[in-house]
LOLODO-837424 format. One record per atom (N, C-alpha, C): atom name; z, x, y. Coordinates in pm, whole numbers. Layout:
  atome      up    east   north
     CA       Z       X       Y
...
# end
This chain:
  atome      up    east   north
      N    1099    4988  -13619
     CA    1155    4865  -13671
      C    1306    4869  -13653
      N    1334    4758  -13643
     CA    1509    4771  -13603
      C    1580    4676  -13737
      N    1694    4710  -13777
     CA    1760    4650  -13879
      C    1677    4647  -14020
      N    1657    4697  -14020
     CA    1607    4778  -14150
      C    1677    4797  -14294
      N    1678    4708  -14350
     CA    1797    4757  -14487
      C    1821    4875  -14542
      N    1897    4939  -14581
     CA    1926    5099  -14643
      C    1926    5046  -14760
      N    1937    4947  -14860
     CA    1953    4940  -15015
      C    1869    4759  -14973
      N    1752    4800  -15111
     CA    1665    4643  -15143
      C    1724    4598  -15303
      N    1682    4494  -15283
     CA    1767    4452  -15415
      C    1603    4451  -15531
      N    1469    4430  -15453
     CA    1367    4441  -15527
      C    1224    4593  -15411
      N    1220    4638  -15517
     CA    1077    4720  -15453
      C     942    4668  -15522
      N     868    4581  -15447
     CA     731    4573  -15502
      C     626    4682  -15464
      N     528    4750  -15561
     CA     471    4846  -15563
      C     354    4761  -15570
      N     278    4794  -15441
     CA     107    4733  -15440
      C     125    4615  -15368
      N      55    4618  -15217
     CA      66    4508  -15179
      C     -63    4442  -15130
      N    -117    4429  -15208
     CA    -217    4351  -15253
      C    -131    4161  -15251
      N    -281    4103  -15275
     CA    -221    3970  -15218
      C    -164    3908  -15374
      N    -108    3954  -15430
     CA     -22    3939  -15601
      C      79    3987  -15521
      N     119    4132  -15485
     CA     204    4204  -15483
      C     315    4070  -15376
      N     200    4038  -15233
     CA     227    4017  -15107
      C     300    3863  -15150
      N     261    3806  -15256
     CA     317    3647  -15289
      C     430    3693  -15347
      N     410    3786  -15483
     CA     560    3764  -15520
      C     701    3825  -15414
      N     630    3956  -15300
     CA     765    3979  -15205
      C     800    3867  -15151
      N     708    3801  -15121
     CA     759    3646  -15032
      C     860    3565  -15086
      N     813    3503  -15220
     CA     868    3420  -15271
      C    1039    3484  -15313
      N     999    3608  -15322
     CA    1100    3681  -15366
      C    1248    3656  -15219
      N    1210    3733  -15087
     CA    1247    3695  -14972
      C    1296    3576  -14951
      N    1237    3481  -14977
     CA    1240    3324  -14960
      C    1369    3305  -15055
      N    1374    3367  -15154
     CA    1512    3327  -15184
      C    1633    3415  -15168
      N    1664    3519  -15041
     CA    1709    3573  -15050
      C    1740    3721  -15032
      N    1663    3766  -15130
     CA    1617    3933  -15147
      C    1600    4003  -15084
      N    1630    4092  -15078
     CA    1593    4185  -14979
      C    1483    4264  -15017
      N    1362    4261  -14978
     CA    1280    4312  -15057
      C    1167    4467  -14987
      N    1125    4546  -15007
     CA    1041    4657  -14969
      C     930    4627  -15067
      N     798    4632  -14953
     CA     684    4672  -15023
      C     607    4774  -14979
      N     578    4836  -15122
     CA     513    4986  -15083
      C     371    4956  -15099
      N     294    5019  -15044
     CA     148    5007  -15058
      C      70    5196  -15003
      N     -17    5212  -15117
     CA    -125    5327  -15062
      C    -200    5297  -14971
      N    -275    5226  -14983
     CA    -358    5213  -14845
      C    -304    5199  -14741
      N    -414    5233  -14646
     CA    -352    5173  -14463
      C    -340    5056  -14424
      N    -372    4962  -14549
     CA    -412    4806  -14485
      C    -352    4736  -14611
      N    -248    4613  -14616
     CA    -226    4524  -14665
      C    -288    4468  -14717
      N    -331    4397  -14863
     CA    -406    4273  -14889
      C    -499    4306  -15007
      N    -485    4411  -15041
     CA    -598    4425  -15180
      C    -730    4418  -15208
      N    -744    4337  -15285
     CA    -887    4290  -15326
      C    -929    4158  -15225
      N    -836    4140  -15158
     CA    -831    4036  -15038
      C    -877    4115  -14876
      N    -897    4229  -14884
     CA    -898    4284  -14761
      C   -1083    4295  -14724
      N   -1097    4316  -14628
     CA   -1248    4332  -14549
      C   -1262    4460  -14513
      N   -1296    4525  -14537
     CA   -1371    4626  -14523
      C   -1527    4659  -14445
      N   -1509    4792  -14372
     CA   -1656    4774  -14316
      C   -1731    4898  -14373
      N   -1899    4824  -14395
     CA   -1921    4974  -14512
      C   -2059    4976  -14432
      N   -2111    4910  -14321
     CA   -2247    4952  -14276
      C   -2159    4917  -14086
      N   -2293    4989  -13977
     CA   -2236    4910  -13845
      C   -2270    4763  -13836
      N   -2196    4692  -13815
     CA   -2201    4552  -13784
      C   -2182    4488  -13931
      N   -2189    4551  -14033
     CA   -2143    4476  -14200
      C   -1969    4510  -14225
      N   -1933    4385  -14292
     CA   -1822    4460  -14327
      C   -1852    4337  -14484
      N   -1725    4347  -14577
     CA   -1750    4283  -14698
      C   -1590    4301  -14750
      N   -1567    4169  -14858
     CA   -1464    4201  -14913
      C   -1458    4154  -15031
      N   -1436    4273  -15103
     CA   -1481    4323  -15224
      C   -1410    4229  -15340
      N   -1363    4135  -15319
     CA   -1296    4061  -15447
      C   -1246    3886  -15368
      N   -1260    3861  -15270
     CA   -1197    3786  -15226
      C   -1261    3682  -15230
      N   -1424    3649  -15293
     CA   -1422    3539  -15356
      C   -1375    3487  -15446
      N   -1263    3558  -15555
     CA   -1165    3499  -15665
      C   -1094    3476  -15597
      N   -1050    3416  -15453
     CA    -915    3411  -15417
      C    -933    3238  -15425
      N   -1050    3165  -15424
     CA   -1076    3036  -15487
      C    -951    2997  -15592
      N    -986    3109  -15660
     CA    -840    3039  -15785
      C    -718    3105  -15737
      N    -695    3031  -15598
     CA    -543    3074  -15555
      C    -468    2920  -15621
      N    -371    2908  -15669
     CA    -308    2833  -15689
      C    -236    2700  -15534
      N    -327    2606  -15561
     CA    -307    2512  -15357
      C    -145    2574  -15372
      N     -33    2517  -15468
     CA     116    2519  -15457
      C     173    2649  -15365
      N     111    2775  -15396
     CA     144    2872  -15350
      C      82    2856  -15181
      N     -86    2826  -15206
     CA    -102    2821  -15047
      C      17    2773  -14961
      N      36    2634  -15020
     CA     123    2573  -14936
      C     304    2616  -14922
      N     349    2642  -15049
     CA     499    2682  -15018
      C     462    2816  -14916
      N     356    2882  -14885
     CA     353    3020  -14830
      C     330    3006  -14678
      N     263    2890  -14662
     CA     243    2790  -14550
      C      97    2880  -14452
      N      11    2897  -14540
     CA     -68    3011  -14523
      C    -174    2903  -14471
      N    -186    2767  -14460
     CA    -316    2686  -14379
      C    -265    2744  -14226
      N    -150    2782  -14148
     CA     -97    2744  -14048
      C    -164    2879  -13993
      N    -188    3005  -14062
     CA    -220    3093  -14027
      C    -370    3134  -14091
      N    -451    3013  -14083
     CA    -574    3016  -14103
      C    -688    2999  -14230
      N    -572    3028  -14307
     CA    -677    2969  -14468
      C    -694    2846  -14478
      N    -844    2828  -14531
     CA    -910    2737  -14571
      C    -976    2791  -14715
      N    -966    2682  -14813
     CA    -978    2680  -14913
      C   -1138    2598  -14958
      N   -1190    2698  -15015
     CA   -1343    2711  -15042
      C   -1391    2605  -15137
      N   -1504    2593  -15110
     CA   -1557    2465  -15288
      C   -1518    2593  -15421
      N   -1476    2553  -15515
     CA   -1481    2630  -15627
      C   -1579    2631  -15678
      N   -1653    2646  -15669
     CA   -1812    2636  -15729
      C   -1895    2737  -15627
      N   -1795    2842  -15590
     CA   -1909    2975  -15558
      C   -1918    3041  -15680
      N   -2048    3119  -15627
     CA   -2137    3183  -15729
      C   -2108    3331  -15742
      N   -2138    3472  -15775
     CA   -2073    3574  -15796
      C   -2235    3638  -15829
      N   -2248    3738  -15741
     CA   -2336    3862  -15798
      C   -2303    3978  -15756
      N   -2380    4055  -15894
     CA   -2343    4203  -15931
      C   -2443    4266  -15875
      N   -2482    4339  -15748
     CA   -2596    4435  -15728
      C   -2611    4565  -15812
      N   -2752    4539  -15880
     CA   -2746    4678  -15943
      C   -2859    4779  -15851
      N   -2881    4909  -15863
     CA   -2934    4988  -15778
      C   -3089    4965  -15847
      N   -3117    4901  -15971
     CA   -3254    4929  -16066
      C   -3290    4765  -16024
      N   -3230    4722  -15952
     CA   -3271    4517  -15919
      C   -3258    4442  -15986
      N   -3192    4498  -16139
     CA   -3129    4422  -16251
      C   -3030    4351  -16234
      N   -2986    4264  -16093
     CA   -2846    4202  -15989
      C   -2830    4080  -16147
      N   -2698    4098  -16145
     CA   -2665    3969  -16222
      C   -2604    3873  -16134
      N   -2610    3772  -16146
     CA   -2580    3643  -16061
      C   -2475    3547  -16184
      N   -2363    3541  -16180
     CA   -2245    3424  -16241
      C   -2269    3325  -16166
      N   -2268    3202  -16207
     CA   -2316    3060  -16149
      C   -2149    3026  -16108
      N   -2101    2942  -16022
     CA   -1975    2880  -16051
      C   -2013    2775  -16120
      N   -2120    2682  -16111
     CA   -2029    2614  -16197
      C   -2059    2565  -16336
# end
């Protein structure tokens, strides 16, 4: 990377897609900002993962429904491919005994 700041005025820890809005907004006005993250991959409970060949899944990213539109849009995140879901998905829990709980949306 070239030009690289030596002093940030903010460090966000976790860049998960919380972490990844507030560096932005943060940036957007200014800031100089670093985000640290453990994993190898950006995005949190927002990320895809592959856990069988040819499956992959992501483990939280049907709550991303309650993204706030304002943020979609000041983030300008339709331009780079989000589309925003009916809110009225549904949510199940697999259990290993077939006891799966199912949350209705709506």
């Amino acid at each position: 990377m070239t030009n690289v700041p030596s002093q940030y005025d903010v460090v966000v820890v976790g860049g998960g897609h919380n972490g990844l809005i507030c560096a932005n907004y943060l940036a957007q006005s200014g800031r100089k900002v670093l985000v640290l993250e453990a994993n190898e991959s950006l995005g949190g409970a927002a990320t895809t993962r592959k856990f069988a060949d040819n499956y992959a899944v992501s483990g939280c990213a049907h709550w991303l429904f309650q993204l706030n539109p304002r943020v979609a849009s000041d983030l300008g995140l339709a331009k780079h491919g989000l589309k925003l879901a009916a809110r009225n998905l549904n949510t199940i829990a697999l259990a290993e005994n077939g006891n799966h709980l199912t949350i209705k949306g709506d």
